[in-house]
N, C-alpha and C positions, 0 to 999 in steps of 0.2 A: 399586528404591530406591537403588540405588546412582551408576544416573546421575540422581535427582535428589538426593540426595545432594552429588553431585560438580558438579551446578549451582550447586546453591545456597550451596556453599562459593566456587567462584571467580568469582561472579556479584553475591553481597550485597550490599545497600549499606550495610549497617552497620559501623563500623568494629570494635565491641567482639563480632562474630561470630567464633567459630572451630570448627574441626571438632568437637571436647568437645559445643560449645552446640547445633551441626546435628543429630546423631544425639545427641541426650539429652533425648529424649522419654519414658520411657516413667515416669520419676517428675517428670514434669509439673510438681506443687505443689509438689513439694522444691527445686527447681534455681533458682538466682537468676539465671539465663540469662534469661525468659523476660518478657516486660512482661503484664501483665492482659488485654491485647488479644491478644496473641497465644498467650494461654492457654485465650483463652474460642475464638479460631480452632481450636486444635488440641485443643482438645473437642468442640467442632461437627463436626470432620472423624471422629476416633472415636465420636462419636454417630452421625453418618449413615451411615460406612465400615458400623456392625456394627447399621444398622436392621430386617434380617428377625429379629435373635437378640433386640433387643429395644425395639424401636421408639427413637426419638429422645428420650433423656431430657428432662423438662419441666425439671428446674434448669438442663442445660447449656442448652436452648434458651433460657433466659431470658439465662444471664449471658451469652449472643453477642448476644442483643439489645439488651445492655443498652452493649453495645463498637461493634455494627454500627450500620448507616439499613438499612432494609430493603431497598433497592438492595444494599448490600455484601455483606447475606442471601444475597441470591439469586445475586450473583455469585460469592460466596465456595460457598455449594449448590453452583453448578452447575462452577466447579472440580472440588469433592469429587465429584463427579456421575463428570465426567468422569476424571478419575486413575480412580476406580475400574475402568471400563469396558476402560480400557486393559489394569490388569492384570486384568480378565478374561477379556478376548483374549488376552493373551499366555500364562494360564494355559491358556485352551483352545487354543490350537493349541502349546501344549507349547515356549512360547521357554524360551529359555535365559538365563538371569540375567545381565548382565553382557558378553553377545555382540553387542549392538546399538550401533552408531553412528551417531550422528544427522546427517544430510547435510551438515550445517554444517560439526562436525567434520571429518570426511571431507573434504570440502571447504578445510581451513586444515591438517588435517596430511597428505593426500595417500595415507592408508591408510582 
């Protein structure tokens, strides 16, 4: 979470984004951060993140349909798809939070 996190902070294209509005997820409705589309996105992703506990809610899947085309559905799915996958390989083979540098990096600051 933390290096996307720290993507999405020095990457955004929005100019009214700052760290506060990145990581202030978790009261969703309350925050005036966030536009309708990207509220009904990051329900969609906690719907599908926590779908063995309790399937895909029917209200949230509507109001992403009601923001998405069904292309952006399936692209925006298979995102969430994949983030998940990752950390759950990194949970199983036991990484370490925080210890990972992406080649890129690596690559522009030379550690």
């Amino acid at each position: 979470m933390r290096l996307l996190h720290r993507y999405a902070y020095e990457r955004c294209p929005s100019p009214r984004r700052n760290r506060t509005e990145i990581v202030c997820t978790e009261r969703l409705e309350e925050t005036p951060f966030y536009s309708e589309r990207e509220r009904a996105a990051l329900g969609w992703t906690e719907g599908v993140t926590l779908i063995a506990e309790r399937h895909a809610p029917e209200d949230v899947y509507e109001r992403a349909t009601k923001q998405f085309t069904p292309e952006e559905m399936v692209n925006l799915t298979m995102a969430i798809i994949t983030i998940n996958a990752w950390n759950r390989l990194s949970i199983a083979f036991g990484a370490v939070p925080g210890s990972y540098t992406p080649k890129i990096e690596k690559a522009i600051t030379g550690s």
